[in-house]
N, C-alpha and C positions, 0 to 999 in steps of 0.2 A: 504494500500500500504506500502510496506515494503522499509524503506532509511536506508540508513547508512553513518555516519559524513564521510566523508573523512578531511584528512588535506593538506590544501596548501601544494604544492612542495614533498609529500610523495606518493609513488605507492606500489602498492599490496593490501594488507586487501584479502577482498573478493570482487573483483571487476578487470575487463579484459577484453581486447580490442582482437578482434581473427577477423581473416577472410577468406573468402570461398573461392572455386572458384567451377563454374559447366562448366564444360570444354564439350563442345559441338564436336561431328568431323563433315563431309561433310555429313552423313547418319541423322543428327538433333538427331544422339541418345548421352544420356548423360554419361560419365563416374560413374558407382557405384564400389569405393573401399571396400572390406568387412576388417573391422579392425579385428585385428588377434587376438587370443585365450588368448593372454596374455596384448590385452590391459588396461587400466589402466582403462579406464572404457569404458561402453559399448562394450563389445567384440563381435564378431563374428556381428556386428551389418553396417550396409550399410553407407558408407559415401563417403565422397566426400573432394578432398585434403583442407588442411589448418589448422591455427595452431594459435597463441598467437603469435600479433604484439610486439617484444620485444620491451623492454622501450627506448625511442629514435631514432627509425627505423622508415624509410620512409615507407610509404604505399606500395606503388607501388613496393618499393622494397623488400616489404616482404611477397606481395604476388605472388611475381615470384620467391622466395626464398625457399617458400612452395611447390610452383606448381612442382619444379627442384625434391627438396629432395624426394617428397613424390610420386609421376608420373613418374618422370624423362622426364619432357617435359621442355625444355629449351625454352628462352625469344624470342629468334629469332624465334620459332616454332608459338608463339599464336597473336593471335591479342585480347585484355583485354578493356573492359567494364563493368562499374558498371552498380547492379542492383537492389541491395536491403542494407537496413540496418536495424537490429531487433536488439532487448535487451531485457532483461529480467533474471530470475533466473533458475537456472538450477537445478539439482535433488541433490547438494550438499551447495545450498543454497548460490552459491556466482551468483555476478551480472555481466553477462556479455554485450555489445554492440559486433555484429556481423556484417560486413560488409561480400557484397556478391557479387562478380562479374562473369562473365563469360569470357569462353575464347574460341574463336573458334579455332579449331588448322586442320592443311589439311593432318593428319596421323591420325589414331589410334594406333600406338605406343604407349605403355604404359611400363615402367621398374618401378615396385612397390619395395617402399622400407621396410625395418622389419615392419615395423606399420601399413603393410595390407596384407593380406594372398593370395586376389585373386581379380580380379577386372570383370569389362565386363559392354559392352557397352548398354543401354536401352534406352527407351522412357522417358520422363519425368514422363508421365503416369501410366507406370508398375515403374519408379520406389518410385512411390507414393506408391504403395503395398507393398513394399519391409520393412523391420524393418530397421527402421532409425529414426532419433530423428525430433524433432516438428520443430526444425529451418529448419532442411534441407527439411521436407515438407513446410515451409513456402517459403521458397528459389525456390521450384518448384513449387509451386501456382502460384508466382509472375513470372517466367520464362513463363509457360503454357499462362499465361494471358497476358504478353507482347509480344507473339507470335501471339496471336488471334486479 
């Protein structure tokens, strides 16, 4: 198992606090954003809004901060539940903790911002086929199964 020191009172290194959201509408199907051509990483690859809890930022308020910029679904639109939290390393070797919640929202409205090319609404299930990274099929494992 791979650690690394951190030091009291100091943030960053390789290590990062980010979180999800699977934003559900009335049809139970799940928002997949496709990240765009020039993203930084993973391009052209299936995700789902959220981002890196900046340092000092309330939870709650930075994943409606995410949900806004990157969807453009506003706080008055969703109703917000946690549902998951995974960590681990990712393909550049830093450690992340990932919280993951859902949001039901009573539109499918969607106004996507530069950091995704295209979006569309699915199953959890198809979008377990879809090329998307291990968290966010973990994310929908845990969705699938708190449903059943």
């Amino acid at each position: 198992m791979k650690t690394q020191e951190l030091v009291p009172g100091e943030w960053g290194g390789n290590f990062g606090v980010a979180q999800r959201i699977l934003i559900v509408n009335p049809d139970e199907r799940v928002l997949a954003m496709r990240r765009s051509e020039t993203a930084p990483s993973r391009p052209l690859w299936w995700d789902i809004p959220g981002g890196v809890l900046e340092h000092g930022e309330d939870t709650m308020e930075g994943v409606l901060r995410e949900l806004e910029e990157e969807a453009g679904i506003t706080r008055d639109k969703v109703s917000i539940s946690i549902l998951d939290i995974g960590s681990g390393f990712n393909d550049k070797d830093e450690y992340w903790v990932t919280a993951c919640y859902t949001a039901e929202v009573d539109s499918s409205e969607v106004k996507l911002s530069f950091e995704h090319s295209e979006y569309k609404w699915v199953t959890p299930s198809e979008f377990l086929e879809m090329k998307t990274s291990p968290r966010i099929k973990q994310f929908l494992n845990k969705l699938i199964e708190s449903n059943s």
